[in-house]
N, C-alpha and C positions, 0 to 999 in steps of 0.2 A: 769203751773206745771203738769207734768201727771197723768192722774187718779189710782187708786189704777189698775183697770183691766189694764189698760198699762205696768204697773211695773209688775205686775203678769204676761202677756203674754211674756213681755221682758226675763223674769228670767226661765219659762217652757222652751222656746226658747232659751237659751244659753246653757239649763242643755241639752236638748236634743240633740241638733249640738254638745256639749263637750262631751257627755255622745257615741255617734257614733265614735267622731275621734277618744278618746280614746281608746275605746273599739278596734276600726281596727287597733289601735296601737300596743296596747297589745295581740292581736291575729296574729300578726307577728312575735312577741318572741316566743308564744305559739305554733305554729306550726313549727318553728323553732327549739324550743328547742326540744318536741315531735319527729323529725327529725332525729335528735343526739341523740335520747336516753337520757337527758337530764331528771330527773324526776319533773313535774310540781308540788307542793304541792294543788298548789290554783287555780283555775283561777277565780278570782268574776268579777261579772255585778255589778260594785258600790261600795261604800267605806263604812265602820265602821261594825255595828253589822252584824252577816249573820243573813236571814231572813229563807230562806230556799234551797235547794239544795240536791244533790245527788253527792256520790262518784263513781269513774269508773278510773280504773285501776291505782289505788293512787293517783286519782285527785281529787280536790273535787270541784266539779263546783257549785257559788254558786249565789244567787240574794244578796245584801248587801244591807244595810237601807239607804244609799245614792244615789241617783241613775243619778251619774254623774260621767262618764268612767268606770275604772275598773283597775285589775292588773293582775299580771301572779307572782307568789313566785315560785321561781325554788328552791330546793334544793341545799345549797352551795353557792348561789348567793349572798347575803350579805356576805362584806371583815367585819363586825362587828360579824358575830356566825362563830363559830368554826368549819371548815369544819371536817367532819369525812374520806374523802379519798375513800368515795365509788365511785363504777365507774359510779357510776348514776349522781351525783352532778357534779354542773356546773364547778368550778371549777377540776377537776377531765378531764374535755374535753381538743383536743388538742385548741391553739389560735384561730387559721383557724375559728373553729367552734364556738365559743365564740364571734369571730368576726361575722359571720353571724349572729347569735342570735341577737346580740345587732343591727345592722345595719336591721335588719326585720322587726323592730317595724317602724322607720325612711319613711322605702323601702314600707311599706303598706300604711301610709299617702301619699305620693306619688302618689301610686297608686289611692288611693279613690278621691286625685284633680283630676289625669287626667280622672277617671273615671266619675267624675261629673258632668264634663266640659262635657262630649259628649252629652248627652240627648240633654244638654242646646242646642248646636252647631248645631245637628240636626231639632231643634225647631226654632232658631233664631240666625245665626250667623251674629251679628255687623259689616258691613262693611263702613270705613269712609277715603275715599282716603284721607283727607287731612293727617291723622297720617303717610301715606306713604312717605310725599312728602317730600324733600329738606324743613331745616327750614331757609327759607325765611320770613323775616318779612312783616307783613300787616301794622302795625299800633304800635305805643308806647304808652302806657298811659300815662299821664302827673302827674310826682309825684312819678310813682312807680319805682320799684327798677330797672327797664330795663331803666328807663329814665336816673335815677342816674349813669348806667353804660354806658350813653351816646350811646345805640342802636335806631337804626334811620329805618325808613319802606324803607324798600329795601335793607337793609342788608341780607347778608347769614351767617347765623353760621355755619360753618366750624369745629367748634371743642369747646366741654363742658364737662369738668370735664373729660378730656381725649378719651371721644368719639370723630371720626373723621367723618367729614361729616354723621352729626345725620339727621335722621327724627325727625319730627317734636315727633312722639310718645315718643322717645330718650331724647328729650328738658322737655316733658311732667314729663318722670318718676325720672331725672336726680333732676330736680326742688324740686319736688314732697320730696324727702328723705333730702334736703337741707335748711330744715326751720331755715332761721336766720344766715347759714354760709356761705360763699362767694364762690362761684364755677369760675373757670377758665374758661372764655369764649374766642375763637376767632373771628372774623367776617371777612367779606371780604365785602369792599365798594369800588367803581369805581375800582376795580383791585387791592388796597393795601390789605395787613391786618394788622386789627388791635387787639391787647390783652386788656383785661378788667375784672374787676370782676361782677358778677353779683350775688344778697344777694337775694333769695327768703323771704318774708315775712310772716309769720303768720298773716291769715286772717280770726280768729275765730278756734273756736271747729268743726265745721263741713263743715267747706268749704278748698278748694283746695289752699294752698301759693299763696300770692301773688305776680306773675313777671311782670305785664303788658305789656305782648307781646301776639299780636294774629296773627296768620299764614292766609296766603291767602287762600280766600275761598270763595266761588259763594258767593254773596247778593244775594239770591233767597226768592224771596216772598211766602208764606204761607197761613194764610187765611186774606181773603179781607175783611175790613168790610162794612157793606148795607150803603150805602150814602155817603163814607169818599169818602176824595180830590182822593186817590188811584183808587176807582172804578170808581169817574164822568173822571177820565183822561182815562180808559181805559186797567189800570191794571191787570193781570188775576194773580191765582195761579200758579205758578212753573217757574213765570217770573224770568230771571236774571237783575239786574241790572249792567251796565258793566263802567256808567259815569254818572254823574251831573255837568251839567252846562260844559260840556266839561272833566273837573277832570274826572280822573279815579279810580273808586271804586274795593279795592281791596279785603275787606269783611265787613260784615254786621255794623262794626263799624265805617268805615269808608262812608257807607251812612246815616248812621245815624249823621254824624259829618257834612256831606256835605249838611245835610239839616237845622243842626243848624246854619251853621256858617254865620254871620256879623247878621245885625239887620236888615232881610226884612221890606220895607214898608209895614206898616199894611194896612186893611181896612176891615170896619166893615157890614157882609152884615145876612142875614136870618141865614145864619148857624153858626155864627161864625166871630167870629177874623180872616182872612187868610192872609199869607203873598204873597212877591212876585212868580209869579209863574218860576219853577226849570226845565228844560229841562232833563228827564231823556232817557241815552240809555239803552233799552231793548231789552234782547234777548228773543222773543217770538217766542215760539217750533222751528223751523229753520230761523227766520227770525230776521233781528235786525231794530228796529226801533227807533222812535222820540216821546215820549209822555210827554206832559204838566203836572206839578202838583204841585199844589199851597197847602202847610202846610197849619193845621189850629194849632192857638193856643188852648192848650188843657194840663190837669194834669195829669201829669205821674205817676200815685203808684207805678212806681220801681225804680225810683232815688236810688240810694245807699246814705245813710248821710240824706234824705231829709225822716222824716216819715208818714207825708203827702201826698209827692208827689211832683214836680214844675211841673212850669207850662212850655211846650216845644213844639217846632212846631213840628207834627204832621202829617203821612199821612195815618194813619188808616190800614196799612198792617204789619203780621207779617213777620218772617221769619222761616227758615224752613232750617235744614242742610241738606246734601248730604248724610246725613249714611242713610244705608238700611238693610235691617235685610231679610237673603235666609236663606232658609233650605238647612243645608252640607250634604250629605248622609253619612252612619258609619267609613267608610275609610276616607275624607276629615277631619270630627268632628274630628277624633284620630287624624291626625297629627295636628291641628291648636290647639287643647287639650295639646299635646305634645308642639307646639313650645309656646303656652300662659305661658304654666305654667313652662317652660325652661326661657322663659324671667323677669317672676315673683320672680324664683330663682334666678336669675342675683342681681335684687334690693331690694330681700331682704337681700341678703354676701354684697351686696353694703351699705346697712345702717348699720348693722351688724360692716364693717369696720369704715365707718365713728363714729359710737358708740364710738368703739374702741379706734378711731384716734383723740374722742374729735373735728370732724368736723359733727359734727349732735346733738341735744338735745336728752335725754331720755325721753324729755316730749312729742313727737313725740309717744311713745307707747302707746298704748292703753292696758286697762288691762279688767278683768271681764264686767266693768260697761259699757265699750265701747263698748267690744265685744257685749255683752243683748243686748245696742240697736240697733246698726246693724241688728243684728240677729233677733230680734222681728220687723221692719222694713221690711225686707224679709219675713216674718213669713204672714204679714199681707195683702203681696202683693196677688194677686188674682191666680196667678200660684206659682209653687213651684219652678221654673225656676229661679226666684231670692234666695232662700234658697239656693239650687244646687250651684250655684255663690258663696254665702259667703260661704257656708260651704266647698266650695274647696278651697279658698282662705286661711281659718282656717286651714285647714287640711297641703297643702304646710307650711303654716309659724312654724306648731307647730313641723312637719315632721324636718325641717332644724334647728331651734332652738334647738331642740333635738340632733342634731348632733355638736354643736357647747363643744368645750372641758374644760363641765365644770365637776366637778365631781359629782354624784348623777342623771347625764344627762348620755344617751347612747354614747354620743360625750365622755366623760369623761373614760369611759369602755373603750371605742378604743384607747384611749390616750395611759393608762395603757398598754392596749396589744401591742401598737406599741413601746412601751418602753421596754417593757420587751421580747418583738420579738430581741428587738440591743441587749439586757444587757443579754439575754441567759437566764436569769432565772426570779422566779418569786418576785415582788415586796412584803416585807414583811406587812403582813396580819393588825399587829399596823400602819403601816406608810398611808396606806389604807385607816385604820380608820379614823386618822387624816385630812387627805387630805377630805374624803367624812363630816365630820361635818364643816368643812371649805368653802365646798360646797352647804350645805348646808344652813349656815347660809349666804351665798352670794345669795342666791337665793330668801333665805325669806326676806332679804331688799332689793333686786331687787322687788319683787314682794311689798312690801310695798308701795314701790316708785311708780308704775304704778299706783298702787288700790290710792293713793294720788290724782295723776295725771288726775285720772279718775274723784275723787272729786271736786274736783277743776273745772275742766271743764264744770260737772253736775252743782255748782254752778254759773258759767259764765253764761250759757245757761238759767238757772232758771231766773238771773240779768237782 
């Protein structure tokens, strides 16, 4: 269960990261509106009583006893009070301008992802060819939902959920928003294709769906351990492994599968239970060779299902992926800033619709309780470079959601103005009303539903 300083660092850390994107939200309206001559009444740092503040040229800039986001009160701006028709009030502007206003707030979230993305990118930018590559399969789990749609290791996916010829990263994010609903796969084997559906699974609160499919990718070894079967054969770090026993290993799971499979003969000597010994080929730095190595029997503490552990042969080495992390310099950071969080945008109109379309769960959102822990997770990491990370990821998701056309949202306002842009004039001020407490109260049982969601999960995790 977490400790009380856990939950306290959790909840510092989400008012903080919310109390920012807000804030650059509403300082998009605000300088916006300021633009247009727009008169601002308010602009606060925070919600409920003011604590303190200063007025300057009929604004009143203030600190507020809440101290999570903030607002902008424009003059005219509520379709609920009664606009008086001065040229200052928002309503009172032409559309045009009304539409920038609202679309500012949006356009600065935006801006603060790809902004936050750069430091990071400059510091470490993640590079893992296999996400580039053609999704080819490696290997099928036995049980999971890519078995049931009868994908087999050497398949090509050709096309998912309408993607053609995806990377593997495509396969990744495509899954990823599809927990529990069936997506449209194609493959291509010995030259036919064939169609299938493929159901990602729910695989806990904090882990990734499960598909059981892993993509090709080096078996390269990592660190060796002092006296295991791995180092008396001669094993180094950054070895690939490229065959066992002749079979050809096409990643990490599949030597591992090539070391369990039938029932070596045992024999029992000083170190250990070992079995037969496995002919492995290795590519060592440019050279490829033949090295001996005989498993020991030995307990695994990472069995999935097994909480103890089983027991499984053994060769004392880990593994080690091919991502590498370089420093971008400012120009490279902005465009891979640019193209991350253009593709971020992508998947999140992509669940967004699937919401919609009733082909995705709503229990897939995360609300408050999710967001804290995330966020206090980053908070706690040793650089801020993980904060930076989520708090762009925040910032994107809350930027587009906000654009989405609900009323009480800024999506909602542009709705209005493009409506009333066709109909020539303006939409009465009662009908307004209507519409935005209609909006509102969809929002407050959306958001019920999340903060639920979030419960529940919190409880999982505790179970």
């Amino acid at each position: 269960m977490p400790s009380f300083n856990h939950l306290l660092i959790n909840t510092l850390a989400v008012a903080l990261v919310l109390g920012v994107i807000v804030f650059v939200h509403e300082l998009g309206h605000f300088l916006a509106a300021k633009l247009f001559g727009v008169r601002v009444e308010t602009f606060s740092l925070g919600f409920g009583k003011r604590l303190l503040g200063i007025t300057h040229g009929g604004t009143d800039y203030r600190i507020s006893l809440l101290p999570v986001g903030g607002y902008v009160k424009m003059a005219g701006e509520n379709p609920m009070d009664q606009p008086s028709g001065k040229p200052d009030e928002f309503l009172s502007k032409p559309r045009w301008q009304r539409f920038i206003i609202a679309i500012a707030g949006p356009f600065m979230n935006a801006v603060l992802a790809v902004g936050l993305l750069i430091p990071v990118y400059m510091r470490q930018y993640p590079r893992n060819p296999v996400l580039d590559q053609a999704a080819v399969v490696a290997e099928v789990e036995p049980g999971s939902p890519a078995a049931a749609a009868g994908l087999a290791p050497r398949d090509k996916i050709v096309a998912i959920d309408g993607a053609q010829n995806p990377t593997w990263e495509t396969v990744f994010l495509k899954t990823a928003v599809s927990v529990d609903h069936p997506l449209g796969v194609t493959i291509e084997r010995n030259g036919k294709r064939i169609q299938t559906q493929l159901t990602p699974r729910s695989d806990g609160p904090d882990n990734p769906p499960l598909v059981g499919l892993a993509p090709e990718e080096p078996a390269r070894f990592g660190k060796i351990s002092p006296n295991s079967p791995a180092e008396r054969a001669g094993v180094k770090p950054g070895d690939r492994v490229l065959a066992v026993n002749g079979k050809p290993v096409l990643d990490p799971g599949n030597l591992i599968a090539r070391i369990q499979e039938g029932e070596p003969p045992r024999a029992t000597t000083a170190l250990g239970t070992v079995g037969q010994p496995l002919e492995f080929l290795v590519q060592q730095g440019g050279a490829t060779k033949t090295v001996t190595v005989r498993p020991r029997l030995q307990i695994n503490p990472t069995v999935p299902g097994m909480p103890g552990g089983a027991r499984q042969w053994m060769i004392g080495a880990s593994f080690v992926s091919d991502t590498t992390y370089v420093r971008l310099p400012f120009s490279a950071a902005l465009r891979h800033s640019l193209q991350d969080n253009k593709r971020y945008s992508m998947v999140i109109l992509d669940l967004v619709g699937k919401l919609v379309s009733h082909h995705a769960s709503i229990q897939n959102l995360q609300g408050p309780v999710g967001i804290a822990s995330v966020t206090g997770e980053a908070v706690r990491a040793p650089t801020l470079l993980p904060l930076f990370s989520v708090t762009s990821l925040i910032s994107l998701n809350l930027g587009i959601l906000n654009l989405l056309p609900i009323p009480v949202l800024d999506g909602g306002m542009i709705l209005f103005l493009f409506i009333e842009s066709i109909l020539r004039h303006e939409i009465s001020l009662r009908f307004k009303e209507r519409v935005y407490q209609v909006g509102f109260a969809f929002l407050l049982i959306l958001m019920t539903v999340v903060v639920y969601n979030d419960i529940v999960r919190a409880v999982v995790i505790k179970n």
